[in-house]
C-alpha positions in Angstrom: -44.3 40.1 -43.5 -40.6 39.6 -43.2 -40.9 38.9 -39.4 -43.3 36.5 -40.4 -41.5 34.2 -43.2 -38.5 34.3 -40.9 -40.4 32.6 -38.2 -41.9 30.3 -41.0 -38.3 29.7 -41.5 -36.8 28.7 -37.9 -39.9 26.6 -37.3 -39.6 24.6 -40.3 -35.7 24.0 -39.7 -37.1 23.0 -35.8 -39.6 20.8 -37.5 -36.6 19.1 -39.6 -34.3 18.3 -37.1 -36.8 17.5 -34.1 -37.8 14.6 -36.8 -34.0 14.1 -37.8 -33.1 13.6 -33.9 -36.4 11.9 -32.8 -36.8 9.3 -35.5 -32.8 8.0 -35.3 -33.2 7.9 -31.5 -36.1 6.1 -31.8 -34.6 3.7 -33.5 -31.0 3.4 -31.8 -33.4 2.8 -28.5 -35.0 -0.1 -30.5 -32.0 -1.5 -32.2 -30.3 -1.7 -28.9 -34.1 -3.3 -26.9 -33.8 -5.4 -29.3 -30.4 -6.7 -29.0 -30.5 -6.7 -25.2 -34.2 -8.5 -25.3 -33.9 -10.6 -28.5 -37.4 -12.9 -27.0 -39.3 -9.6 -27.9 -38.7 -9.1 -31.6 -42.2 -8.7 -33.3 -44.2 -8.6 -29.6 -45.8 -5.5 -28.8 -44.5 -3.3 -26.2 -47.6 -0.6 -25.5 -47.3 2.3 -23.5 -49.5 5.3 -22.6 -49.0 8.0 -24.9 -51.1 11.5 -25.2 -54.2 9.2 -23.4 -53.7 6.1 -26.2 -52.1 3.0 -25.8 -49.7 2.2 -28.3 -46.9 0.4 -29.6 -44.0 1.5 -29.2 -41.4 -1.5 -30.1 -42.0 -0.5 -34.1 -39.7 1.5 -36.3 -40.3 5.1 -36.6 -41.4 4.8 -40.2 -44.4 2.5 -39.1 -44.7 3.8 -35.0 -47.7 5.9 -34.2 -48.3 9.4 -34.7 -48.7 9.9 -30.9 -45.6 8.2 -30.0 -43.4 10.4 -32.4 -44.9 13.2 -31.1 -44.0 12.1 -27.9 -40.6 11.4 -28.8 -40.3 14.7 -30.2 -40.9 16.7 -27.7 -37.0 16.1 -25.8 -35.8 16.9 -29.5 -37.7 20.7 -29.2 -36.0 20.8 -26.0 -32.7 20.1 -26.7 -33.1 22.3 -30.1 -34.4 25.2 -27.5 -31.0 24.3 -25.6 -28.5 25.4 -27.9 -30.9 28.3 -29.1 -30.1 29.4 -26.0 -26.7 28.2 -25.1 -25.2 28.1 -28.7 -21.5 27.8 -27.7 -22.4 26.4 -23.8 -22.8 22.9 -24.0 -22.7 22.5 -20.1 -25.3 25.2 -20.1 -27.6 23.6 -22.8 -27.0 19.9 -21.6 -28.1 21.5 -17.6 -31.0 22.9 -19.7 -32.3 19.3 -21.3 -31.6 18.4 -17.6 -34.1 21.2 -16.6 -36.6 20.5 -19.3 -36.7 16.2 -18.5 -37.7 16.8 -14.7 -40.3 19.2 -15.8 -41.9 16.6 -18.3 -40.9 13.4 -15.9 -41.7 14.9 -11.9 -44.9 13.2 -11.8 -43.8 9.5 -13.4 -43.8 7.7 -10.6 -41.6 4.8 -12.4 -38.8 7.1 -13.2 -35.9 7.0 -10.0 -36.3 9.8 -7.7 -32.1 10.3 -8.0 -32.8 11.5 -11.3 -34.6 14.4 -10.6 -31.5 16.2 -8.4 -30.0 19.2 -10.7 -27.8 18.8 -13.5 -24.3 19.6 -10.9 -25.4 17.1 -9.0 -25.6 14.6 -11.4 -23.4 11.5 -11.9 -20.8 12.2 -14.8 -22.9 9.0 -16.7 -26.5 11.1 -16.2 -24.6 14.2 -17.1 -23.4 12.2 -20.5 -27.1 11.6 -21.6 -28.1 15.3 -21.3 -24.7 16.3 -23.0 -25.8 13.3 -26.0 -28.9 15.4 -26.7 -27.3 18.7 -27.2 -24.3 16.7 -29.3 -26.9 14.7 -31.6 -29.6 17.7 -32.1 -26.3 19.5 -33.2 -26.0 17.0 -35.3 -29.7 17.6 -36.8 -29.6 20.8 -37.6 -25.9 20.4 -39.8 -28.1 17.6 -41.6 -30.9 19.8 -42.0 -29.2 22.3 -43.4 -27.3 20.1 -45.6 -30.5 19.1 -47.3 -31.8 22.3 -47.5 -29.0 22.9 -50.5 -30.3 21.9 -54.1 -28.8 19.3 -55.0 -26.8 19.0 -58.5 -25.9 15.5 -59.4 -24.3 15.2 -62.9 -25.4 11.7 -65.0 -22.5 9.1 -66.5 -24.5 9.6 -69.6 -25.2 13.1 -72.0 -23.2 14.9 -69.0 -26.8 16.6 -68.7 -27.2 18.8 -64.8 -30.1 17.3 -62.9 -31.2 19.5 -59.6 -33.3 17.9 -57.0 -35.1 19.9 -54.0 -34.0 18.8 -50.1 -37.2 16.2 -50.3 -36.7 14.7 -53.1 -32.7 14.4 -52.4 -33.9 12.6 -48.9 -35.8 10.2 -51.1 -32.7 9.1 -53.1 -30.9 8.8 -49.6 -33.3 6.1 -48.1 -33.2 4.1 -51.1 -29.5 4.3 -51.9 -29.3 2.9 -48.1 -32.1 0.3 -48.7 -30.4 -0.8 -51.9 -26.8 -0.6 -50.0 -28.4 -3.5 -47.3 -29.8 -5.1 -50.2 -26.7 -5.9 -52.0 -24.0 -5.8 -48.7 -22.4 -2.8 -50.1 -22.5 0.8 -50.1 -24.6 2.3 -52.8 -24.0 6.3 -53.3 -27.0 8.3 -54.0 -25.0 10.2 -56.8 -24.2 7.0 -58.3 -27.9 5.5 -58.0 -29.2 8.9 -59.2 -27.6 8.4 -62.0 -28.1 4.9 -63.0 -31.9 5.9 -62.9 -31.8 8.6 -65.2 -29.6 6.7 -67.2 -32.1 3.7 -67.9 -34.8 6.5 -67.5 -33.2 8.0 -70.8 -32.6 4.4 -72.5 -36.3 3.6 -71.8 -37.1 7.4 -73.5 -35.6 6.5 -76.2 -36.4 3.2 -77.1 -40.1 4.7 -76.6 -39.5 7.2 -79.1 -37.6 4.9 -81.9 -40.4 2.3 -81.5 -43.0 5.1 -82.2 -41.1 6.5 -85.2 -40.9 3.1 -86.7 -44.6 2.4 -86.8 -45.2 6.0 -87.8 -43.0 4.9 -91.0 
């Protein structure tokens, strides 16, 4: 039972940052298409994936189920790399190496220089490997970031509200779409607590309207 949960437990944390890593990836590779190919904003840009054609010039909030999957699957490599190779990052970045030629040897549109092994790579191939290992690194500090309960304290009553790692993530995205919304940086704390603040007002004014035509 115990052997069980803790296997729950690493492949939920896998789960987390494989979507953490995949989904701002996804959308770093757009940003920059984008940038580089400004004609194609809003066009569809479809490619095979799983046996389905789909688009893959959307965001990851809106891109298809198969494409994320697709794009998820160098994430559980590179997490597998520094499984393995925890304090190697040569020897996890060779690994990611290892894993891409596996996936890629029969794409006949990726270069054939690509496929040598990782020491025989250019230092600017070596760089990309070594990004994935970096930035899945990255995921799994965030992960485990929002894996903490979260206590954020209001301006008003100085009550203690707690919020799970999901719910936290929820305040996140929209303190950020509120923070592009205005041109300024938005804290989650401090939205947090301007919500329960007018959530409180709002409880109250409820409640003293009630009283008075109970009166």
């Amino acid at each position: 039972m115990a052997s069980r949960k803790r296997s729950a437990k690493v492949d939920a944390v896998r789960e987390a940052a494989a979507e953490y890593f995949a989904a701002r990836s996804h959308d770093a590779w757009r940003r920059a298409f984008l940038k580089a190919n400004p004609g194609e904003k809003g066009k569809p840009r479809m490619r095979m994936r799983a046996g389905v054609m789909v688009d893959v010039n959307q965001p990851w909030s809106r891109l298809h189920p198969k494409a994320k999957a697709d794009n998820k699957i160098a994430a559980y490599d590179a997490y597998d790399a520094v499984v393995k190779f925890p304090h190697d990052r040569e020897s996890a970045a060779a690994y990611v190496h290892e894993r891409w030629v596996a996936r890629n040897r029969k794409d006949p549109n990726q270069p054939k220089a690509l496929f040598k092994p990782y020491a025989r790579l250019p230092e600017a191939e070596k760089d990309k490997d070594r990004a994935h290992v970096d930035q899945i690194k990255k995921a799994l500090a965030a992960v485990r970031r929002q894996k903490t309960a979260r206590k954020v304290k209001p301006v008003a009553g100085g009550q203690t509200v707690q919020l799970d790692a999901k719910t936290w993530r929820r305040v996140e995205r929209a303190a950020r779409d509120l923070s592009k919304a205005v041109g300024r940086e938005v804290r989650p704390e401090a939205l947090l607590s301007a919500a329960v603040e007018a959530f409180a007002v709002v409880c109250k004014a409820v409640a003293d309207e009630t009283r008075a035509k109970k009166a």
